[in-house]
C-alpha positions in Angstrom: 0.0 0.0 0.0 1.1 3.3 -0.4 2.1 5.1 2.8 0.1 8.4 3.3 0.4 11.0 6.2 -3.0 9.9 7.4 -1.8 6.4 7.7 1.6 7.0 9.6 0.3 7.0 13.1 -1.6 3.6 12.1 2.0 2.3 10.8 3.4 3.9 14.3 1.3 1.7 16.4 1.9 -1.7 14.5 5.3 -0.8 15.1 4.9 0.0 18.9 3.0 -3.0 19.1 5.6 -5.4 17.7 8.1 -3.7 20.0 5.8 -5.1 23.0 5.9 -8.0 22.0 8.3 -9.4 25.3 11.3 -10.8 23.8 13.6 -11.6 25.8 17.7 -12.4 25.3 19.2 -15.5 26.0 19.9 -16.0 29.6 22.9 -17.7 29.4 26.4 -16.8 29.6 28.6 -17.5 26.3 32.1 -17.2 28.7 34.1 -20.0 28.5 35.1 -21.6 31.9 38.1 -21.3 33.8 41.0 -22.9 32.6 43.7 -24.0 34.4 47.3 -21.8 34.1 48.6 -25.0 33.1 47.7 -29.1 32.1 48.2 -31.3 35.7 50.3 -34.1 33.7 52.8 -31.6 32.0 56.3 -32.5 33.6 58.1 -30.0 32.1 57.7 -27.0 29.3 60.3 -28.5 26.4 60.7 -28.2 22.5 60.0 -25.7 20.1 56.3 -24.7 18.7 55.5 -27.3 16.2 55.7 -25.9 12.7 52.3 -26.4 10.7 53.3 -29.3 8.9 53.7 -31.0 12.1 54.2 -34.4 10.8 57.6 -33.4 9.3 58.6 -33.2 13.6 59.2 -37.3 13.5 61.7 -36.7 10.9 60.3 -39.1 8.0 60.3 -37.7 4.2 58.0 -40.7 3.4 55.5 -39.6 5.9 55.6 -36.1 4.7 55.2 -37.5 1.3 51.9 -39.5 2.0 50.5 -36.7 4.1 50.6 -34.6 1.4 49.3 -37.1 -1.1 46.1 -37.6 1.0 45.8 -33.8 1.4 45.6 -33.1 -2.3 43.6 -36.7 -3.1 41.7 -37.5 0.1 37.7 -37.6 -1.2 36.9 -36.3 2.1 38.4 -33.7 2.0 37.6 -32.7 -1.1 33.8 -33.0 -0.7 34.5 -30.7 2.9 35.9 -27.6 0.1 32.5 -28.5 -1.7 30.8 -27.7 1.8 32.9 -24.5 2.3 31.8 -23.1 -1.4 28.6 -23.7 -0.5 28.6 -22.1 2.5 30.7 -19.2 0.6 27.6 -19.1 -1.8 24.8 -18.7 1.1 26.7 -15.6 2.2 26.1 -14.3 -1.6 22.4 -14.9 -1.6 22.0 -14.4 1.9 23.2 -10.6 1.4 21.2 -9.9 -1.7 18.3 -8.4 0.0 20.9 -5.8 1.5 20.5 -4.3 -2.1 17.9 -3.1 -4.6 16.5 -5.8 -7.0 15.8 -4.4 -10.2 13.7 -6.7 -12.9 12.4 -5.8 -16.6 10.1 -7.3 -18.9 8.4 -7.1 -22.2 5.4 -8.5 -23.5 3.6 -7.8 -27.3 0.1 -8.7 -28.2 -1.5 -9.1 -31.2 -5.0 -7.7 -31.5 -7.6 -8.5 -34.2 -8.9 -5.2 -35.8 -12.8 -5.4 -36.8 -13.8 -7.0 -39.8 -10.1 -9.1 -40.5 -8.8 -12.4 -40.0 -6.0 -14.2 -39.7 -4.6 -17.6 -39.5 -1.3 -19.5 -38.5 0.4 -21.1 -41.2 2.4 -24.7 -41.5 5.6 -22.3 -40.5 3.7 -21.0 -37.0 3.5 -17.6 -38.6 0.4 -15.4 -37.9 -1.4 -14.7 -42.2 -3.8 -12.1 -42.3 -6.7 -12.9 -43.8 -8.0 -9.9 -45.2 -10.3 -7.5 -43.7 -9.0 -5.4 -41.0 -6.1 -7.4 -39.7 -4.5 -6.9 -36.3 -2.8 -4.5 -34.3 0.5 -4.7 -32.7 0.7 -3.6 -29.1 3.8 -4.4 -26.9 4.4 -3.0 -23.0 7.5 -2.9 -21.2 8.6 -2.2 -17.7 11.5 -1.3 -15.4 11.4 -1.6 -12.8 13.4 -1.5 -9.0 12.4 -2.6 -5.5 14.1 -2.3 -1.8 13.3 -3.8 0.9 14.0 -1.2 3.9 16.1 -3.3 6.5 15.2 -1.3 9.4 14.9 -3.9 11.8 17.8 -5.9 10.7 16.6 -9.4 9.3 19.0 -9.3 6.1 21.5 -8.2 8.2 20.9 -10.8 10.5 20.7 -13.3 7.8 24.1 -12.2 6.2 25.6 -12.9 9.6 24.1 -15.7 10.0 25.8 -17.1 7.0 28.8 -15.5 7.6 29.7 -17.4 10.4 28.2 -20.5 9.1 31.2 -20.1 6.3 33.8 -19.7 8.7 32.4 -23.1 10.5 32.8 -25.0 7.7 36.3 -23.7 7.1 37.0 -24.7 10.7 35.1 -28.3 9.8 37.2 -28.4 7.0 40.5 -27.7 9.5 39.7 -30.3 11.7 38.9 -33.1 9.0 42.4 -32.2 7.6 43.9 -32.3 11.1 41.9 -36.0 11.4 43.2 -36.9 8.3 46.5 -36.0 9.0 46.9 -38.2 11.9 45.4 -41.5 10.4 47.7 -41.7 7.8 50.7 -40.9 10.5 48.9 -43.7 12.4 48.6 -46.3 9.6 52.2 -45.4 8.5 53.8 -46.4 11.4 51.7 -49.3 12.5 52.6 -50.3 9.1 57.0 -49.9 9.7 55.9 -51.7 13.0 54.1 -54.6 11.3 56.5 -54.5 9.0 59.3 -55.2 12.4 57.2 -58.0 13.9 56.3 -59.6 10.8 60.5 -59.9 10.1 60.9 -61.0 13.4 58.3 -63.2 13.7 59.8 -65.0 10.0 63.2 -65.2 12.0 61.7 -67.0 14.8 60.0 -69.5 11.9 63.9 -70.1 10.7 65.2 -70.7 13.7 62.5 -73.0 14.7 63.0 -74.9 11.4 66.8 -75.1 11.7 66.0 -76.3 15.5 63.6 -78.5 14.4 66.3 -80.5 12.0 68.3 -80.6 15.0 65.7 -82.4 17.0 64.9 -84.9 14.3 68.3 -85.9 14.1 68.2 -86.1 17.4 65.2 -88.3 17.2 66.2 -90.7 14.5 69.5 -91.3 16.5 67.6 -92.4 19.6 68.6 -90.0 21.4 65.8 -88.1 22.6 61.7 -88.8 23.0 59.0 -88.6 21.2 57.9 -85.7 23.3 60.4 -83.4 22.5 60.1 -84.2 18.9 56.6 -83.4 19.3 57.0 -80.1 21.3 59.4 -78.2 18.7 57.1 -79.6 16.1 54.1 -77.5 18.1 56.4 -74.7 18.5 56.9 -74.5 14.6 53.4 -74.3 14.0 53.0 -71.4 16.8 55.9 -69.4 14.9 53.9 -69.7 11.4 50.5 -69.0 12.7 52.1 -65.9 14.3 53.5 -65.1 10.9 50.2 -65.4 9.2 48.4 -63.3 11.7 50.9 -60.7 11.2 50.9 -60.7 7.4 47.3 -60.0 7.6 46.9 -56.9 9.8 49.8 -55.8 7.9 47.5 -56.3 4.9 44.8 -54.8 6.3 46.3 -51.7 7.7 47.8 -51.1 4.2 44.4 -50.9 2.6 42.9 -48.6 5.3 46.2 -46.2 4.4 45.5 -46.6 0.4 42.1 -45.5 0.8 43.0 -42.2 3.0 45.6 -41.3 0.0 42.6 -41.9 -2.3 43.8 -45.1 -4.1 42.6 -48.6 -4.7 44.4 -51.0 -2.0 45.7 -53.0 -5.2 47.8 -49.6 -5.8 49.8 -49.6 -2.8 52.2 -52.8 -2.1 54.9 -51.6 0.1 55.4 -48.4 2.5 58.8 -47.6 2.6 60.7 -46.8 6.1 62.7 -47.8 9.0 60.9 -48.0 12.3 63.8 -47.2 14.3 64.8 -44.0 12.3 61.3 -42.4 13.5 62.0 -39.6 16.1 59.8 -38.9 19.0 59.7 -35.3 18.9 59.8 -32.7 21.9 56.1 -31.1 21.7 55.8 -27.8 23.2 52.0 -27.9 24.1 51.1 -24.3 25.8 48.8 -23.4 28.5 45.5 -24.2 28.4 43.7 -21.3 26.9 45.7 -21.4 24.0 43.5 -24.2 22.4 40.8 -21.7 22.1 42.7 -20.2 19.8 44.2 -23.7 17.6 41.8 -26.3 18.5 39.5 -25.9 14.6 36.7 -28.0 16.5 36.5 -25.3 19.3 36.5 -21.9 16.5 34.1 -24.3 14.9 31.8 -24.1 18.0 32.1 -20.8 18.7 31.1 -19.6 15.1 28.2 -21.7 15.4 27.4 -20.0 18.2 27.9 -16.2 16.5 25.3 -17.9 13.8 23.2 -19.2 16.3 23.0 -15.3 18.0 21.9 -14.2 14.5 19.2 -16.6 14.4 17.9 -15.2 17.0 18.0 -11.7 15.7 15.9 -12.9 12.4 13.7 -14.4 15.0 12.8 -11.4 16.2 13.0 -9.2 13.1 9.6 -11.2 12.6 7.8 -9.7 14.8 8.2 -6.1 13.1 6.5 -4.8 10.0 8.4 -5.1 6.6 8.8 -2.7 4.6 8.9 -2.0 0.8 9.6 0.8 -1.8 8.9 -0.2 -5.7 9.9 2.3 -8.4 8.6 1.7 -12.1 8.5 2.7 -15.4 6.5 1.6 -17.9 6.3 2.0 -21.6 3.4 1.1 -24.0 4.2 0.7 -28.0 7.9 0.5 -27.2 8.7 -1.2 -30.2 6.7 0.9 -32.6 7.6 4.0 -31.0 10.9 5.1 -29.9 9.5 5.5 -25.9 6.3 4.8 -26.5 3.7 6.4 -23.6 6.3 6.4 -20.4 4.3 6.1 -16.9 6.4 6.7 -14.0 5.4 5.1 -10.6 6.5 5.0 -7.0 4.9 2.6 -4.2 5.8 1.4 -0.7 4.1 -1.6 1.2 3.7 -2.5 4.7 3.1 -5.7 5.7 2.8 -6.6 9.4 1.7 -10.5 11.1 -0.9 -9.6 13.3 -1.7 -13.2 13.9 0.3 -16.6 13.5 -1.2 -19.1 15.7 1.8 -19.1 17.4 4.3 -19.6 14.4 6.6 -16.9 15.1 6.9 -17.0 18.6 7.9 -21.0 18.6 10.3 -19.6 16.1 11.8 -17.1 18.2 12.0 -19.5 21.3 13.4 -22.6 19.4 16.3 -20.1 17.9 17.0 -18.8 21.8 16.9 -23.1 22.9 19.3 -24.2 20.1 21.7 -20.7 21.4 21.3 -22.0 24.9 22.5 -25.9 24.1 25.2 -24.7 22.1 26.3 -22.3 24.1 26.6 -25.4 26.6 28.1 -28.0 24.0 30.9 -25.2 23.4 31.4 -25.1 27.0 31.8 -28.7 27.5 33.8 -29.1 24.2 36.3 -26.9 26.1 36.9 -29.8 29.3 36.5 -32.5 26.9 40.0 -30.4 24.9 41.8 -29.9 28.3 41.2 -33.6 29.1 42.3 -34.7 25.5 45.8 -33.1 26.1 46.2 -34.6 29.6 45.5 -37.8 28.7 48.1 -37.8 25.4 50.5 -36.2 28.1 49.7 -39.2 30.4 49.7 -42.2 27.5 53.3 -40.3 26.1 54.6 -40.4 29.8 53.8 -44.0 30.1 54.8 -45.3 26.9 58.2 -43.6 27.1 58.5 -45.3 30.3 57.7 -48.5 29.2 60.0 -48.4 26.0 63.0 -47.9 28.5 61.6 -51.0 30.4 61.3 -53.1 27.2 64.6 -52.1 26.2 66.2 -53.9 28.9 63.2 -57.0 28.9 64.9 -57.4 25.3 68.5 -57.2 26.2 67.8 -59.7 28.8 65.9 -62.2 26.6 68.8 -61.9 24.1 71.1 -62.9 27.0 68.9 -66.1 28.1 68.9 -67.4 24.3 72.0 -67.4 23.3 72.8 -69.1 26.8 70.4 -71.8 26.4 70.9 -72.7 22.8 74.9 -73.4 24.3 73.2 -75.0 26.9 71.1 -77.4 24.8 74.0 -78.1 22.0 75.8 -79.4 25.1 73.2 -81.4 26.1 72.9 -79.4 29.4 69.6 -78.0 29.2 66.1 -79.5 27.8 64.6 -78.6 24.9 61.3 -77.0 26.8 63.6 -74.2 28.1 65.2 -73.3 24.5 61.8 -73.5 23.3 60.4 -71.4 25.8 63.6 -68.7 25.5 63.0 -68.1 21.9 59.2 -67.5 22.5 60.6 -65.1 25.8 62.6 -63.1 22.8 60.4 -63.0 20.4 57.8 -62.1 23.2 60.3 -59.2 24.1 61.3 -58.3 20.7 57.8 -57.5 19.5 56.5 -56.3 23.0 59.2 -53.5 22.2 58.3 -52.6 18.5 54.6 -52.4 20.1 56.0 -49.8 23.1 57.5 -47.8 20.8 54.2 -47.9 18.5 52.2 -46.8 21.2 54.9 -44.0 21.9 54.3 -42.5 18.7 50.6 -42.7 18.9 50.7 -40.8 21.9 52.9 -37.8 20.1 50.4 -38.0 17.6 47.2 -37.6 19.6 49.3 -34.9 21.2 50.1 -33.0 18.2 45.9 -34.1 17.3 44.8 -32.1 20.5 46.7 -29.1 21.1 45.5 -28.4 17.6 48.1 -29.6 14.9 51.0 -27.3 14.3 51.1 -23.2 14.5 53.6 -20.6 14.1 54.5 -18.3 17.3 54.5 -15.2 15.2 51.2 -15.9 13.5 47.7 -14.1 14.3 45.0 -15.7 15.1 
C-alpha cells in the first residue's frame, strides 16, 4: 500500500506493538570456563612450537610425502571444500536483499482489428486474412524494489551465513587435522608390522633349523617322542604368528590406500625404517591457547555467533516489513521510440498480526538451540583440556615403558644365546630353549609395540593441542 500521512500513526502503532511483543535475550552466559594456568600431567615446558606441517617433527620424508598425497587426493576432503563453497555461496544470496533488485520485462500482443482475420500457417507464422487485420501492441517495464532493513533481518541473515562459512572452514581444518593423523597412524603401525612380521619369519627359521636338529636327534635315539613333538608344536606357533601378522599388515595397508585416495591394489609396500622415527619434543602451551588452535572449538564458537543471528531474524519477525517499488512503464515500445512512459513509486507494509503461534515457537526454538550450544561449546572446552592430559599421560607411560622393554629385550637376548649353548651341550632340555625363543620374540615384539604406542601418543598430542602453528602468527 502506499504510505500516506494519514496512515503514519496507524504504521506507528503496528510498530509500537511489535516492540511489546516481550522478547527476551538468551539468559545464558557464552564465557568459557576457567581454565587452568597449566595441564596437571605436563612435567616439564620443552621443545619448540610445532611448525604447521607437524608431521615433518618425526623426521620421515615418506611420511611427509603420503601426508601430502592424501591432502591433495583425500575424497573427504575434497567434498569438505564442496561444503565450504557452499557455505561461501549462502553468504552471496543471503546478502542480496541488503540491495535493490531491479527486474524488466516485455510482452507484445497481437489484437484482431474489426472486420479481418487471420490464420497461422504450416511455419507458426500469424497470415492475415484480409479484412481489418490486427494491431501490434507491446508494453515494457522497469522496474526496482528495496526492501527497507530497518529492523535488521537481512542483516541478521548475512551474519548468520557468515559465520556458518567460517564453520565450515574450521570443519574443514579439523577433517584435515583427522586426516593428518590417520595416515601418521597407519604409516607407522605399518614400519611396525613390517618389524614383527621380520621378526616373527626369523623365529620360523630358527624354529625350522632347531627342528632338523631335534629330528636328528630323534632318528639317532637319542631323545623322545615328546620333545620331537614339542618343537614340532612350537613351529606351527611361529607360522600362525606369521600369518596373523601378514594379515593386519595387509589390512592396515588398505585402510592407508584409501586415506591417499587409491585402490588397496595400488599400494604394495610403505617404505621406512621404524627405528629412524623420532619422538619429537612437543611444546604444548597453557590451556587457553586451544581456544585459539583447536579448529573444532572456532568451529563451536562460530556456530554459536550464527546461532546469535538466528535469534536476531527471530525477532526481526515480529516487526512490519517494509517496501519501496519504483517503475517505469512504456506502451508501444517497439513501434515507438518511448512509447507512452508512466512513471510510478509505491511502498508496502506488511505486518503479522496473527500466526497461531508460528513466530513465537520460532523465536523460542532459535534462543533453545543458542542456549544448548552455548553449553556444548562449554563442555567441548573440558572434553579439549582432558584430551591433552590424557596424550600427556599415555606419552609419559609409553616412554616409560619403551626404556623398560629395552632392557626386557636385552635380557631375553642374554637367556637365548645361553640356552641354545646350553642345549648343544646337552645341558639343558629342549622345553627351556623353546620357551627362551618365544621369551625373545615375546620381548622383541613387546618392544616394537611400546615404541608404536609411543608415537601414537605424540600424535594424539600434536591431534589435540591443535596440529601445528607458528609463534609469530595471528590468530
Amino acid at each position: 500500500m502506499t504510505i500516506s500521512p494519514k496512515r503514519l500513526p496507524c504504521l506507528l502503532c503496528m510498530v509500537l506493538l511489535a516492540s511489546c511483543a516481550g522478547l527476551r535475550s538468551p539468559d545464558v552466559d557464552i564465557a568459557s570456563p576457567e581454565l587452568p594456568i597449566g595441564f596437571a600431567y605436563l612435567q616439564a615446558e620443552g621443545g619448540e612450537a610445532p611448525s604447521p606441517q607437524w608431521w615433518d617433527n618425526f623426521n620421515s620424508e615418506q611420511l611427509s610425502l603420503l601426508v601430502q598425497e592424501a591432502l591433495e587426493n583425500n575424497l573427504e576432503l575434497k567434498s569438505g571444500v564442496e561444503r565450504i563453497l557452499q557455505a561461501r555461496a549462502s553468504v552471496r544470496s543471503s546478502s542480496a536483499p541488503l540491495l535493490p533488485k531491479v527486474t524488466a520485462r516485455q510482452s507484445t500482443v497481437l489484437r484482431e482489428a474489426q472486420g479481418g482475420g487471420s490464420f497461422v500457417d504450416d511455419s507458426g507464422q500469424v497470415v492475415e486474412s484480409g479484412g481489418g487485420g490486427f494491431r501490434e501492441s507491446s508494453t515494457a517495464f522497469v522496474g526496482a524494489s528495496y526492501q527497507l532493513d530497518l529492523f535488521g533481518e537481512s542483516r541478521a541473515a548475512s551474519k548468520g551465513a557468515r559465520s556458518r562459512l567460517e564453520e565450515q572452514f574450521f570443519n574443514q581444518r579439523a577433517l584435515e587435522l583427522s586426516i593428518q593423523s590417520d595416515v601418521a597412524s597407519y604409516y607407522f603401525r605399518d614400519l611396525a608390522l613390517q618389524e614383527r612380521l621380520a621378526a616373527a619369519r626369523e623365529q620360523v627359521e630358527a624354529a625350522e633349523r632347531l627342528m632338523q636338529i631335534v629330528q636328528h636327534k630323534f632318528d639317532a635315539g637319542a631323545i623322545s617322542g615328546l620333545e620331537l613333538s614339542q618343537e614340532r608344536s612350537a613351529l606351527a606357533q611361529a607360522r600362525i604368528g606369521v600369518v596373523s601378522l601378514a594379515d593386519e599388515l595387509d589390512r592396515n595397508r588398505n585402510a592407508l590406500a584409501i586415506l591417499l585416495g587409491r585402490f588397496p591394489e595400488e599400494l604394495t609396500r610403505v617404505e621406512g625404517d621404524f627405528g629412524s622415527i623420532e619422538v619429537p619434543e612437543i611444546a604444548v602451551g597453557i590451556p587457553a591457547d586451544l581456544l585459539l588452535r583447536r579448529p573444532d572449538l572456532l568451529a563451536a564458537e562460530a556456530s554459536l555467533f550464527a546461532a546469535d543471528a538466528d535469534i536476531d531474524k527471530a525477532r526481526a519477525q515480529f516487526f512490519p516489513s517494509i517496501g519501496i517499488n519504483l517503475g517505469i512503464d512504456f506502451t508501444n515500445v517497439l513501434s515507438e521510440l518511448l512509447g507512452n512512459m508512466t512513471r510510478s513509486i509505491s511502498s508496502t507494509v506488511s505486518q503479522t498480526i496473527f500466526s497461531g503461534g508460528e513466530l513465537e515457537g520460532d523465536y523460542d526454538q532459535a534462543q533453545a538451540r543458542y542456549r544448548e550450544l552455548v553449553y556444548d561449546y562449554q563442555q567441548a572446552i573440558y572434553v579439549a583440556v582432558g584430551e591433552v592430559d590424557d596424550a600427556l599421560v599415555s606419552l609419559r607411560a609409553a616412554n616409560d615403558e619403551v626404556v623398560q622393554q629395552e632392557l626386557i629385550e636385552s635380557e631375553a637376548d642374554y637367556t637365548l644365546r645361553l640356552s641354545e649353548v646350553r642345549y648343544e651341550a646337552g645341558d639343558a632340555e629342549l622345553s627351556t630353549l623353546i620357551e627362551a625363543q618365544n621369551s625373545r620374540l615375546d620381548a622383541s615384539d613387546s618392544l616394537v609395540r611400546a615404541r608404536l604406542a609411543q608415537l601414537d601418543a605424540a600424535i594424539s598430542l600434536f591431534v589435540a593441542i591443535g596440529g601445528g602453528w607458528s609463534e609469530n602468527a595471528s590468530t
